[in-house]
C-alpha angles and dihedrals in degrees: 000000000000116000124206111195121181127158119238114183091347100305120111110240108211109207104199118186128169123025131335110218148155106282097043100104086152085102087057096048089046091050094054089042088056094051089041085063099040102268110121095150116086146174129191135205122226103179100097093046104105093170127018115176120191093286083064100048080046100057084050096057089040087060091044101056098040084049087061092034084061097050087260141095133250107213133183125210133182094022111195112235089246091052086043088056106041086046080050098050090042089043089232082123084079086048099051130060114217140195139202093222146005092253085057094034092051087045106049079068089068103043095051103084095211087057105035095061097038120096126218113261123222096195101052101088115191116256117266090224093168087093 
């Protein structure tokens, strides 16, 4: 799996493309390098991803849970039909929020009033649970 990252308004964009699978734990390295650096508010792009199998679904909720853990959120956009799918038969589909779009994605932060006044915090690093 390749992973793009760039920061818009202050929230790290995650551009993943090719297949999501058990022994890719470079989602999960990115993810501790952004809040390192102060960036606990993410959204990730689900449009490249063609095949994503239960690691992958892992390294998402891993990332969920140290996002809120941080005093940020973890967010999903342009979800493929065969990821929607697979979030929708695991249930996973309650737990995400997910967006049509990156405009609508970079906003919701804003509009959510536990988000919009927290700052990201540098010295919460996200969990190594590979362990």
């Amino acid at each position: 799996m390749q992973i793009q990252t760039r920061i818009v308004d202050d929230i790290a964009v995650m551009e993943l493309f090719g297949q999501f699978v058990a022994g890719d734990a470079s989602l999960s390295d990115r993810l501790r390098s952004l809040a390192r650096e102060g960036h606990t508010r993410v959204v990730i792009d689900l449009a490249g991803v063609n095949y994503m199998d239960s690691s992958g679904l892992g390294e998402l909720i891993a990332g969920y849970i140290a996002s809120k853990e941080a005093g940020g959120a973890l967010k999903l956009m342009r979800v493929t039909r065969r990821v929607q799918v697979l979030l929708t038969v695991t249930n996973l589909i309650t737990i995400f929020e997910t967006f049509p779009d990156e405009a609508t994605a970079v906003a919701s932060f804003s509009t959510d009033p536990v988000l919009a006044s927290s700052e990201p915090t540098p010295s919460s690093p996200w969990p190594d649970l590979r362990t």
